[in-house]
Residue frames relative to the residue before (quaternion, step in Angstrom):
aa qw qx qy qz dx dy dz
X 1.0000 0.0000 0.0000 0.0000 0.00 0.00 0.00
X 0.6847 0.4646 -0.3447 0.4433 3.77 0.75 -0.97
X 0.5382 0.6450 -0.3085 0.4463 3.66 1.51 0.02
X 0.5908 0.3822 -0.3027 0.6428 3.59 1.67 -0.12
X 0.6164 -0.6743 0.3905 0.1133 2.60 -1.07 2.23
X 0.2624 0.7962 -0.2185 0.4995 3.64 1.49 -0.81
X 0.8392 0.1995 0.0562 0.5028 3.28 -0.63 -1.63
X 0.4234 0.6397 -0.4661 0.4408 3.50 0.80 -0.22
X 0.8433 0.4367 -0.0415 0.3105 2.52 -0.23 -2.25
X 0.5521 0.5284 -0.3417 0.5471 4.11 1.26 -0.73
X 0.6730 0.5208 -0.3145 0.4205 3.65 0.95 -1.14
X 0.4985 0.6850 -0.2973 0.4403 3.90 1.38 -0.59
X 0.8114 0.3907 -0.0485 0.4320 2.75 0.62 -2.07
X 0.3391 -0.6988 0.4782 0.4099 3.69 1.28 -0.75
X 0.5765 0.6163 -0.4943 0.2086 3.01 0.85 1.18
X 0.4674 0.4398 -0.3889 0.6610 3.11 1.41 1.25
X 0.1933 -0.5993 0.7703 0.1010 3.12 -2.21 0.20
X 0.7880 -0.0700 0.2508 0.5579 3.20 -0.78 -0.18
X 0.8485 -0.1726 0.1946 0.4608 3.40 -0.98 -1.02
X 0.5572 0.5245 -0.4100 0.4963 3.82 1.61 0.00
X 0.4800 -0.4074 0.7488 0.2074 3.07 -2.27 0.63
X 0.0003 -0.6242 0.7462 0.2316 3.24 -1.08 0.43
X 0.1736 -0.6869 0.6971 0.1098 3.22 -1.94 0.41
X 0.9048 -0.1960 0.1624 0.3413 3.53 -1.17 -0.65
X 0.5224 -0.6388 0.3950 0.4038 3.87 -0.55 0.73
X 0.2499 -0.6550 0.7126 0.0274 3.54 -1.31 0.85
X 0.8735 -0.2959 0.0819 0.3779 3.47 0.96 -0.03
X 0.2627 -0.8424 0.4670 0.0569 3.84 -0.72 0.45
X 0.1531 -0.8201 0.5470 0.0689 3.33 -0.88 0.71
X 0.7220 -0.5197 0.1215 0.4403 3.67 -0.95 -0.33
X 0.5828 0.3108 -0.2399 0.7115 3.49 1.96 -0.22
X 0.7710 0.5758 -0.1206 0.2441 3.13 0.51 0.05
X 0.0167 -0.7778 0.5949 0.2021 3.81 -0.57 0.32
X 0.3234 -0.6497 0.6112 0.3156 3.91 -1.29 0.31
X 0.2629 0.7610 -0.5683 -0.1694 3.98 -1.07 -0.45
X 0.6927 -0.5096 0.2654 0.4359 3.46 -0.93 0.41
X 0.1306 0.7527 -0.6334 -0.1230 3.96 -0.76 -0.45
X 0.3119 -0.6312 0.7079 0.0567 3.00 -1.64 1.13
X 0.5705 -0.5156 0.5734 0.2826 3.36 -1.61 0.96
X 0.5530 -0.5751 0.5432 0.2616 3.59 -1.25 0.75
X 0.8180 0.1585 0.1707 0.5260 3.70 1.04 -1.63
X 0.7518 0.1145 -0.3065 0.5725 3.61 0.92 0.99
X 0.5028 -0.7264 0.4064 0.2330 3.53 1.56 0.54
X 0.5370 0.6280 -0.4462 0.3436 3.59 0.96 0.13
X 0.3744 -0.8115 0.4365 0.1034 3.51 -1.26 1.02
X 0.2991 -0.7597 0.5764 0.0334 3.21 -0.72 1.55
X 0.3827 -0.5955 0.6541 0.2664 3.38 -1.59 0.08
X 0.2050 0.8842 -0.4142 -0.0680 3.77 -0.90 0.27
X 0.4168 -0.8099 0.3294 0.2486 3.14 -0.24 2.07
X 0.1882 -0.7628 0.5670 0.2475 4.10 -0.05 0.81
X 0.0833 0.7663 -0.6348 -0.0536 3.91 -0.99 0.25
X 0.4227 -0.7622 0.4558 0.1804 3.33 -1.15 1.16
X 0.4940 -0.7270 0.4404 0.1829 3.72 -0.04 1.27
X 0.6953 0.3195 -0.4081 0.4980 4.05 0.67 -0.71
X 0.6140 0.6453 -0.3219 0.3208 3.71 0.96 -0.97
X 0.6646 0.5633 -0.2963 0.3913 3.91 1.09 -0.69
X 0.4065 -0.6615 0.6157 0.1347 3.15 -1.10 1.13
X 0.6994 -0.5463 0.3346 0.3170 2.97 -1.41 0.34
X 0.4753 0.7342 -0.1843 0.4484 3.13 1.87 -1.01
X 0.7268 0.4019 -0.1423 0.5385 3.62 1.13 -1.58
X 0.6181 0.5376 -0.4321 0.3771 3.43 1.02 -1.04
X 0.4356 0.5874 -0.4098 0.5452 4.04 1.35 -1.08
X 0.7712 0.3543 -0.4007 0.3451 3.69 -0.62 -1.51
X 0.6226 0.6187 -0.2977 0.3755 3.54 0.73 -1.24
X 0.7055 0.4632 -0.3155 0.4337 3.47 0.83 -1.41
X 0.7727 0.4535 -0.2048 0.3941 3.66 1.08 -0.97
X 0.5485 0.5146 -0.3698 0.5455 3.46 1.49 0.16
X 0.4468 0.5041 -0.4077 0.6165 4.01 1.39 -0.17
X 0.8606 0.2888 -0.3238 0.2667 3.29 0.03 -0.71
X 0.4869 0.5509 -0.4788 0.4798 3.29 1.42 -0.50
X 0.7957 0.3758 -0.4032 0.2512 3.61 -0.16 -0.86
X 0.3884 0.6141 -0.5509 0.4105 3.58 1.27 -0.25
X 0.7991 0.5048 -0.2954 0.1387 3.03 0.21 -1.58
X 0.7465 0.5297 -0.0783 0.3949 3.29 1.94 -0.81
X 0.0303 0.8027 -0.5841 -0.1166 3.69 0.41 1.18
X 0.0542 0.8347 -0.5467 -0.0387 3.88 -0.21 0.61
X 0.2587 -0.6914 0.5184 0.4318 3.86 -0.82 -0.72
X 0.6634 0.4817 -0.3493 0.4536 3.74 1.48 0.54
X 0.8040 0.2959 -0.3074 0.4142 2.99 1.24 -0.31
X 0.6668 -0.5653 0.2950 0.3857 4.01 -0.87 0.79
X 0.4149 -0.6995 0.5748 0.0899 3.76 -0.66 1.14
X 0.1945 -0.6846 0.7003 0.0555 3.41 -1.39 1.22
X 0.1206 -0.7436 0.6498 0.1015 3.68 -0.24 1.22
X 0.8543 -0.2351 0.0895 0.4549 3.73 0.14 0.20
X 0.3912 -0.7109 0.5662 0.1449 3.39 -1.66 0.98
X 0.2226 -0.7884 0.5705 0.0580 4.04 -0.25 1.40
X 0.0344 0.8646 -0.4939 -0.0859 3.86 0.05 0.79
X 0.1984 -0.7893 0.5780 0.0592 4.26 0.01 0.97
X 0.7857 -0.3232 0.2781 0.4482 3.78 -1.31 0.20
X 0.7972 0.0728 -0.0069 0.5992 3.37 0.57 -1.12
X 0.9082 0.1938 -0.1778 0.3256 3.75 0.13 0.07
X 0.1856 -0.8053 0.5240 0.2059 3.66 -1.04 0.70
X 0.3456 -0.7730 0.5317 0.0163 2.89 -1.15 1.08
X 0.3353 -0.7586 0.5552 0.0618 4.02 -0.27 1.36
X 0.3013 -0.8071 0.5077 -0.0061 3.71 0.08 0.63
X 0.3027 0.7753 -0.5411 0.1206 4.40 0.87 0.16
X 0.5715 -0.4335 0.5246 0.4586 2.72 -1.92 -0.23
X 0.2965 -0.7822 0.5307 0.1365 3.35 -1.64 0.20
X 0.2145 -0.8105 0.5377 0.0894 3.41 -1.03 1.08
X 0.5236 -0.7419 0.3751 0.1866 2.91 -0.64 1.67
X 0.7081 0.5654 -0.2603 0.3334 3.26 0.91 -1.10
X 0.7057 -0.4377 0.5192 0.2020 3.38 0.21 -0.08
X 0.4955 -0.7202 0.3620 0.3235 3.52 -0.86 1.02
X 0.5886 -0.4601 0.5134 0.4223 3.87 -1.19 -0.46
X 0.5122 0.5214 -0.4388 0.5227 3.58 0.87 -0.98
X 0.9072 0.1234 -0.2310 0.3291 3.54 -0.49 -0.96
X 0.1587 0.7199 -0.5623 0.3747 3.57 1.07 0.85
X 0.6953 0.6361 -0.1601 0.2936 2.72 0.11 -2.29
X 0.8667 0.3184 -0.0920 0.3728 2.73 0.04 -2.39
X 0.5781 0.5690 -0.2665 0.5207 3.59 0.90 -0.38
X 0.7221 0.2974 -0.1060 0.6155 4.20 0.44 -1.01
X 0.4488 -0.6258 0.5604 0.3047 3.52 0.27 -0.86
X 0.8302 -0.2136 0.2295 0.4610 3.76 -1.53 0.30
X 0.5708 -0.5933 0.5168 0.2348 3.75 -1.11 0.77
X 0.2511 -0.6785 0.4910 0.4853 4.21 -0.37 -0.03
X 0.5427 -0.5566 0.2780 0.5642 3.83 -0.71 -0.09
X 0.4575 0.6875 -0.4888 0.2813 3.70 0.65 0.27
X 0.7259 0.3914 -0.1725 0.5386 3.01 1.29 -1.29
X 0.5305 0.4704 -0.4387 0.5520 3.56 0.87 -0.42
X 0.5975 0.5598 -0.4428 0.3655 3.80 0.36 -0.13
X 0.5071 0.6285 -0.4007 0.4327 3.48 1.22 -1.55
X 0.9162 0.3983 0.0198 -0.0388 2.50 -0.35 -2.34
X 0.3735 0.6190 -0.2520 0.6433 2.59 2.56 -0.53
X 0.5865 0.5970 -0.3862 0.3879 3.79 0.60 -1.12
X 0.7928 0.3871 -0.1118 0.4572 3.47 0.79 -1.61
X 0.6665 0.2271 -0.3773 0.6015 4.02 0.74 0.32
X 0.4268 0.5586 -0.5830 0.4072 3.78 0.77 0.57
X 0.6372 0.6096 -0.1575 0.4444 3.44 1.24 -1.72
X 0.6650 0.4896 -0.4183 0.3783 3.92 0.03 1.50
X 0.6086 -0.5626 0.2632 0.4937 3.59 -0.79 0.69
X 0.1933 -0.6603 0.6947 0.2098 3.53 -0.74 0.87
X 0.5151 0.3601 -0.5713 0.5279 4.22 -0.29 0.71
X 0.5547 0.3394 -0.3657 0.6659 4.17 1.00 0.56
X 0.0590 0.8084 -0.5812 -0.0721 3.46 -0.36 1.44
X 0.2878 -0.7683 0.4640 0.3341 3.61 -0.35 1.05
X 0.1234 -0.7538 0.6302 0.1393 4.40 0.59 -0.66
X 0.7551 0.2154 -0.2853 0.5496 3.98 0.78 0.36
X 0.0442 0.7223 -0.6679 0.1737 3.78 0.94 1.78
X 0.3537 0.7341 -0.5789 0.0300 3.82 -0.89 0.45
X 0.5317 -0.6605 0.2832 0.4481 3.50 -0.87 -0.17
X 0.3808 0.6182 -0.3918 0.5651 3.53 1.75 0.40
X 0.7272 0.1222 -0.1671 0.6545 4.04 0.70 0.31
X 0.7106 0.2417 -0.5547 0.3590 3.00 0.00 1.39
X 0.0735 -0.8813 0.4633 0.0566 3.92 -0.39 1.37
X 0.4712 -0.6220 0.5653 0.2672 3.22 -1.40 -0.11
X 0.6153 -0.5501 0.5622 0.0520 2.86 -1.23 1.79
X 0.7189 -0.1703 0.3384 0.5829 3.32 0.40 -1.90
X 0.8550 -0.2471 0.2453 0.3845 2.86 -1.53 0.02
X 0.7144 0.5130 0.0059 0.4759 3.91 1.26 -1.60
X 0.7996 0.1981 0.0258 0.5664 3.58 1.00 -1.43
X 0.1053 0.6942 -0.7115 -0.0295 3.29 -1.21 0.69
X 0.5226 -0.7422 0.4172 0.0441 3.06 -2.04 0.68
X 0.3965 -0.7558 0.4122 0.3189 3.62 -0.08 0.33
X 0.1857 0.8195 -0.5347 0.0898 4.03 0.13 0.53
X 0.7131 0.2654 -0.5174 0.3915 3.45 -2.13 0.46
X 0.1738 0.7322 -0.6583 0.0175 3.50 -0.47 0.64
X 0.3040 0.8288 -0.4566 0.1101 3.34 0.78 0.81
X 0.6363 0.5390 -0.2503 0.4919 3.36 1.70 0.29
X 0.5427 0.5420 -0.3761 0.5198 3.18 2.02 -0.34
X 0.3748 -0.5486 0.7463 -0.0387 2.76 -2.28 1.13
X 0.3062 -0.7443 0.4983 0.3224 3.84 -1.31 -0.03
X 0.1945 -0.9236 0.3119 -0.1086 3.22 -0.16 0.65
X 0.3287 -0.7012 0.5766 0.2605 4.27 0.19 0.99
X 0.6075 -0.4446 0.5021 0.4256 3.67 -1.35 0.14
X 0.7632 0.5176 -0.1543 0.3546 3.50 0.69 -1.33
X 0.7295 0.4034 -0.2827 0.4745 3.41 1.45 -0.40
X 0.4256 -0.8077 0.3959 0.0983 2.99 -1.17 1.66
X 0.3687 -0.8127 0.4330 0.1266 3.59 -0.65 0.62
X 0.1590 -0.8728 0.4182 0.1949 3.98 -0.78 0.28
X 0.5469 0.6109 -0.4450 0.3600 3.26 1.81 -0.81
X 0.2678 -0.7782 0.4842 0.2969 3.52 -1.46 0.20
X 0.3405 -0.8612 0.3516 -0.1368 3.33 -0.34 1.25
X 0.7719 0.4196 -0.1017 0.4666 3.57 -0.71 1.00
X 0.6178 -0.4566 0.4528 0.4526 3.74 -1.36 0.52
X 0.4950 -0.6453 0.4887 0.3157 3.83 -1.26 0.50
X 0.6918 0.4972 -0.2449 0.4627 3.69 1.06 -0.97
X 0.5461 0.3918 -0.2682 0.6902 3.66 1.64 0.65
X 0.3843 0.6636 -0.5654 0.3037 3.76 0.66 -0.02
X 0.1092 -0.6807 0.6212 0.3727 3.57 -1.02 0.02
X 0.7444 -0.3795 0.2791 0.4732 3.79 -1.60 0.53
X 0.8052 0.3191 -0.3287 0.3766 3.91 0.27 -0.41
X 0.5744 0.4059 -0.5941 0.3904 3.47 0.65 0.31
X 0.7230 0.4948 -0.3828 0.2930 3.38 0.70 0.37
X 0.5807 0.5997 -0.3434 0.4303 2.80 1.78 0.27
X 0.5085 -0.6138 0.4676 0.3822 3.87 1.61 0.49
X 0.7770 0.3497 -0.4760 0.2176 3.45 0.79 0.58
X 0.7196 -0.3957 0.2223 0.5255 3.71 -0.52 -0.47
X 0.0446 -0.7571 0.6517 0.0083 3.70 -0.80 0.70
X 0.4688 -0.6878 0.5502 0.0668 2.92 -2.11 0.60
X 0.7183 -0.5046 0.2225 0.4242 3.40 -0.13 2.09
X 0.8629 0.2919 -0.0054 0.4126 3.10 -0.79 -2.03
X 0.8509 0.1451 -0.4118 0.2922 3.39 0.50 0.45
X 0.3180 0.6767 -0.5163 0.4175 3.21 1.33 1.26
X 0.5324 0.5051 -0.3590 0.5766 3.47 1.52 -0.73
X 0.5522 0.5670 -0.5059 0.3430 3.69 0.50 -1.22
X 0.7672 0.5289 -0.1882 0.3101 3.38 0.50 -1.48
X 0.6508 0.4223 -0.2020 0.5978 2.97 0.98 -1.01
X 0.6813 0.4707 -0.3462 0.4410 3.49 0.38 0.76
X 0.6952 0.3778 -0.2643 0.5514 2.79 1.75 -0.05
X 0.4387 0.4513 -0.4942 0.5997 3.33 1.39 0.62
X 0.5087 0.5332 -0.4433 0.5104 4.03 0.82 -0.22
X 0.7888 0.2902 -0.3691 0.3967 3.07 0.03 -1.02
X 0.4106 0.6434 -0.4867 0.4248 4.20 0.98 -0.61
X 0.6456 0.6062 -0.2308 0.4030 3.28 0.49 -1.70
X 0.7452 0.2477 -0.1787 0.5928 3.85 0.19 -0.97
X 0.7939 0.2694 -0.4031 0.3669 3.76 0.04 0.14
X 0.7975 0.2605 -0.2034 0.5047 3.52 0.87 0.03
X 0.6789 -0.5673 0.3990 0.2409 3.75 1.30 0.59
X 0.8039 0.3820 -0.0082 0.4558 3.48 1.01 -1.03
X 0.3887 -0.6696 0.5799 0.2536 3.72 -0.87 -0.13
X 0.6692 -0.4223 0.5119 0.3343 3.40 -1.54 1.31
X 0.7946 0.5886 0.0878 0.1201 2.66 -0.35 -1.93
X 0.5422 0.7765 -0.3033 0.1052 3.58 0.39 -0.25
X 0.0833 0.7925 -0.6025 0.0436 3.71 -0.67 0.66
X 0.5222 -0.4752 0.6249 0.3332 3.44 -1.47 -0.37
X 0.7969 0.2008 -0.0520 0.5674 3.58 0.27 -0.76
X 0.7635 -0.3388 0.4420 0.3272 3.68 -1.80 0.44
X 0.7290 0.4243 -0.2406 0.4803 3.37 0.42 -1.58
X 0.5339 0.5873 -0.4033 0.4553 3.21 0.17 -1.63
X 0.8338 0.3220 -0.1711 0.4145 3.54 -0.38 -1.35
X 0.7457 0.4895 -0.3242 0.3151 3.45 0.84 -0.10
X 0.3795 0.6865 -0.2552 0.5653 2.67 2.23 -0.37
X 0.6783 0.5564 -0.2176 0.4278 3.09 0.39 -1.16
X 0.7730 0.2238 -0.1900 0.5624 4.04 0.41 -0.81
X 0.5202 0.5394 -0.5732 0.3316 3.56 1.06 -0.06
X 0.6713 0.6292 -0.1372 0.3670 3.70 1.64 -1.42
X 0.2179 -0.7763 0.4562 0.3765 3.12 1.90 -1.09
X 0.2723 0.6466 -0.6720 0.2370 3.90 1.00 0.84
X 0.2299 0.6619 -0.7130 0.0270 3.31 -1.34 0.32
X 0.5037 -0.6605 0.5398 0.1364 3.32 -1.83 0.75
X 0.2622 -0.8091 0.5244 0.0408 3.87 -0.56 1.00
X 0.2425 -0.7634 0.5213 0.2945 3.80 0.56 0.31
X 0.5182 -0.6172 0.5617 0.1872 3.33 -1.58 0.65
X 0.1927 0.7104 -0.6564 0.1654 3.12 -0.60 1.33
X 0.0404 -0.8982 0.4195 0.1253 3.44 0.45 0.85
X 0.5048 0.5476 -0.3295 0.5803 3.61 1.88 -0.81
X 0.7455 0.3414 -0.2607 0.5096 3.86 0.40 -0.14
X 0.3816 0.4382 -0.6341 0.5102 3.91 0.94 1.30
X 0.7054 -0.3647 0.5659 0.2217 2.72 -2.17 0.90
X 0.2143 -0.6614 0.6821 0.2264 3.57 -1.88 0.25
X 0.5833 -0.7087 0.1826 0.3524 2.92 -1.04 0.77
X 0.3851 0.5884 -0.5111 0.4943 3.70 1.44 0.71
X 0.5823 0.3905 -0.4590 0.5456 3.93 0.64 -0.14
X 0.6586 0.3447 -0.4634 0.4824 3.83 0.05 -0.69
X 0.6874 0.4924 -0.3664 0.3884 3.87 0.07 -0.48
X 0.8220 0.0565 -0.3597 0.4379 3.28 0.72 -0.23
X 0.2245 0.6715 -0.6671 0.2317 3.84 0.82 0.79
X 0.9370 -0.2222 0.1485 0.2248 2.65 -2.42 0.21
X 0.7153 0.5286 0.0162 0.4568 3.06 0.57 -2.36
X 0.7848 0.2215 -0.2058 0.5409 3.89 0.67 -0.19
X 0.4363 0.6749 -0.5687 0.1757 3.84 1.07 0.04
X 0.6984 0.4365 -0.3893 0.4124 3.68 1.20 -0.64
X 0.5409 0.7228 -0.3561 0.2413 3.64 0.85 0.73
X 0.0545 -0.8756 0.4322 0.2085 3.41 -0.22 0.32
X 0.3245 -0.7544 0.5396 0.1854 3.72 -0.23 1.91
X 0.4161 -0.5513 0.6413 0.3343 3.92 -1.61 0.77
X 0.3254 -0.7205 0.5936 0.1506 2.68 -1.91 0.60
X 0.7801 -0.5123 0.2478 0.2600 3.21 -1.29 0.94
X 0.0915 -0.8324 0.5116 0.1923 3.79 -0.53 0.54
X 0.7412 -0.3072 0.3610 0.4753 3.29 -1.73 0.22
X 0.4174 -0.6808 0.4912 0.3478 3.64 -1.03 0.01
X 0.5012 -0.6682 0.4485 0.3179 3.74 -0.66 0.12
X 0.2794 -0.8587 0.3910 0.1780 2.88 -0.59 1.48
X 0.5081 -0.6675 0.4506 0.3054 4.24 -0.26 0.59
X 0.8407 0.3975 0.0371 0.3658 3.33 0.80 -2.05
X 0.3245 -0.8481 0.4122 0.0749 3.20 0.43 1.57
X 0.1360 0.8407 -0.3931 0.3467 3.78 1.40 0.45
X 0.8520 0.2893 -0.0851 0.4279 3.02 0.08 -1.67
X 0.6167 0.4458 -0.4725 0.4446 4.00 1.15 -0.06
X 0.5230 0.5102 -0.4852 0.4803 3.94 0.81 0.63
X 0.7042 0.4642 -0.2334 0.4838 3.78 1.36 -0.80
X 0.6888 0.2567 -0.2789 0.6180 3.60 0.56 -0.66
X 0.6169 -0.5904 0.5080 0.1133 3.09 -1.76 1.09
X 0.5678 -0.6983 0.2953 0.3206 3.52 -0.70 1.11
X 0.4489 0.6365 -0.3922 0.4893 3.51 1.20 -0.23
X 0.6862 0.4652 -0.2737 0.4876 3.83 0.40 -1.23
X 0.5269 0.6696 -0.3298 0.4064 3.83 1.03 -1.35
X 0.2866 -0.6796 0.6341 0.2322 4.24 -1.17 0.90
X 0.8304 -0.4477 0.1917 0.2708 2.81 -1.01 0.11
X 0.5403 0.5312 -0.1530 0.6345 3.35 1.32 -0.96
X 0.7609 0.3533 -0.2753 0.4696 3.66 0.53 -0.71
X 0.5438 0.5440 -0.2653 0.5814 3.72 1.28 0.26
X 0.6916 0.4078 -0.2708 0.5311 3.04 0.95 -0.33
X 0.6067 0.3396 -0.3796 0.6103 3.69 0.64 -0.96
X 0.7131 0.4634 -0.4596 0.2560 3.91 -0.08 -0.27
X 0.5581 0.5925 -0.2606 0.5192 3.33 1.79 -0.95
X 0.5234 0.5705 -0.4231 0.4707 3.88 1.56 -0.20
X 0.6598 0.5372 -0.2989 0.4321 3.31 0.74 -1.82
X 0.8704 0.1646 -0.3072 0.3477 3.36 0.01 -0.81
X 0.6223 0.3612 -0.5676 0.4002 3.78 0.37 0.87
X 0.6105 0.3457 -0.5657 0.4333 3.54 1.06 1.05
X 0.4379 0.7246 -0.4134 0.3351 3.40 0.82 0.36
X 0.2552 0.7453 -0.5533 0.2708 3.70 1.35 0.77
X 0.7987 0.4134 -0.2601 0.3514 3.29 -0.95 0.65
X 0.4978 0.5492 -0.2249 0.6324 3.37 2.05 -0.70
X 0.5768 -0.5052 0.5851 0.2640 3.14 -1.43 1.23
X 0.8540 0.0345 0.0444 0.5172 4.05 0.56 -1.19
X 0.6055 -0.3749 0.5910 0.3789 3.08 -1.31 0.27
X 0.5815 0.6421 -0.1886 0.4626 3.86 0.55 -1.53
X 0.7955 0.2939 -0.2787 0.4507 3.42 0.37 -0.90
X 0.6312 0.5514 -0.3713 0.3996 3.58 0.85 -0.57
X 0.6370 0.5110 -0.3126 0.4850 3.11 0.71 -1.18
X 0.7034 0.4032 -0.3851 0.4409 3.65 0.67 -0.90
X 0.4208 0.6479 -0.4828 0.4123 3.95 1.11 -0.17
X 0.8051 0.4075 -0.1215 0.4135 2.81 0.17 -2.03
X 0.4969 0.4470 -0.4879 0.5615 4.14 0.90 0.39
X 0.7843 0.4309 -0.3704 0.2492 3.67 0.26 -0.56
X 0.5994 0.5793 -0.3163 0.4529 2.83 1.98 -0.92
X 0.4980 0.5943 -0.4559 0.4370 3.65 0.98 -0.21
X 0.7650 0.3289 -0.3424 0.4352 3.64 0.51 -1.52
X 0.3968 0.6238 -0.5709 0.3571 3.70 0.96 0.02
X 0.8424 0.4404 -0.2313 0.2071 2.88 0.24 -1.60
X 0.3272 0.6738 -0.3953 0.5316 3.42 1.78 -1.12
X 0.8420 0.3452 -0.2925 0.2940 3.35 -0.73 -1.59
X 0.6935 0.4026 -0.3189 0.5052 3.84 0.24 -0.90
X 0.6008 0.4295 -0.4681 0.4851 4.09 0.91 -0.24
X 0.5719 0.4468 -0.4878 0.4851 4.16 0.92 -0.66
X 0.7114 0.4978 -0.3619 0.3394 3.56 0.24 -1.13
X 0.6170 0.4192 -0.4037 0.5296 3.62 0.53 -0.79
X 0.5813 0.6617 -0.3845 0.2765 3.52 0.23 -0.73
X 0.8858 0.1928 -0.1218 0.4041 2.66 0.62 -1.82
């Protein structure tokens, strides 16, 4: 092949790699450019992260080395595969898989808010990766669609590997995903800076919008140190209070049930037959009438003692009002 004048000549220009065509940019980072590549001989289409080699700091050359290794380490179906690293005089070339679809960020921003089905998927599938692989750059700009069904978790150029127990100092990642202690300058634990930063993902795909928001750094730092955040109004899209009763969190509950009201107006135990009458209301009636010497009826007292009530009712509204 390196005998076809062709292939030469792309290999010159950098429009080849190895066995890829390169073509047009699909995207760019801060050391970094992205362009498409096509297999030479099965036509399949790669992503490939280009980095200039005189331009890295020692600083980047580290991030770089530890983002190679994280993806070795990770054979997942969510998160984006590095089939091989192509290194030339002056530039390395990252070789991944590619997702056609397009990032989540511009889902979102473009369609609006995810329904909770999908926000169910997709959260499921970047939940779903070695958490001792801390990624510290979770956003919705690095996570794509595959298709329509699957997305992928990609750029780990900020990730590091990491025990649960070991604590960490660099600060890392998109600010409006920070969790509250990397802004406090002190040490934090990997997996639950991602933790967090998934839950501002997951804000992100059900409501369209960011926790978070400021104009400035501070502002915004102020803001997650305090936990202010903003909840859009969606008032036709709250639960009723039969959905909150039978969600998760309360199935092991057991809600009281409503009683009869109490009835004030002793009327109605002269009118309803003693059979129909609860208990308690048999009984106060079985009082009335053994104080009901002197009364022609049982009937008549009770019917007293209803008027004196609406007496009283009435001359308490009137004064009232």
């Amino acid at each position: 092949m390196c005998q076809d004048e062709s292939v030469v000549r792309e290999l010159a220009v950098g429009r080849r790699i190895g066995l890829y065509k390169v073509r047009g940019e699909i995207g760019c980072g801060n050391f970094s450019q992205v362009k498409l590549g096509i297999h030479a001989l099965t036509r399949d289409k790669v992503a490939i992260k280009i980095l200039d080699k005189t331009k890295l700091d020692q600083k980047t050359q580290k991030l770089l080395s530890r983002e190679i290794s994280s993806m070795e380490k990770l054979h997942h179906p969510n998160i984006i595969r590095l089939y091989e690293v192509v290194e030339t005089l002056t530039r390395l070339h990252l070789v991944m898989e590619y997702a056609s679809g397009g990032e989540l960020y511009t889902k979102i921003t473009t369609e609006g808010k995810l329904s909770d089905i999908d926000s169910k998927i997709v959260f499921s599938q970047v939940l779903s990766h070695d958490n001792q692989v801390i990624h510290r750059d979770l956003k919705a700009e690095n996570v794509f669609y595959s298709c329509s069904t699957c997305v992928k978790v990609g750029d780990f150029g900020f990730s590091t590997h990491s025990p649960r127990e070991q604590t960490l100092s660099t600060f890392c990642g998109s600010p409006p995903y920070a969790a509250p202690e990397l802004f406090r300058d002190q040490h934090y634990v990997g997996v639950y800076v991602d933790v967090w930063a998934l839950g501002v993902l997951l804000f992100f795909m059900v409501t369209g919008t960011m926790p978070f928001r400021a104009d400035t750094v501070a502002k915004l730092k102020r803001c997650i140190l305090e936990g202010t955040y903003t909840v859009p109004a969606w008032p036709a899209e709250r639960c009723g209070l039969e959905e909150v009763m039978r969600c998760d969190w309360l199935l092991s509950v057991d809600f009281p049930h409503a009683t009869e009201p109490f009835r004030l107006d002793p009327l109605h135990l002269a009118e309803v037959a003693p059979s129909e009458l609860e208990e308690e209301e048999g009984e106060v009636k079985d009082a009335l009438e053994n104080m009901s010497t002197g009364c022609q009826t049982s009937s008549i007292l009770i019917t007293l003692l209803a008027s004196y009530v609406y007496v009283q009712e009435t001359s308490h509204t009137t004064y009232n009002q």
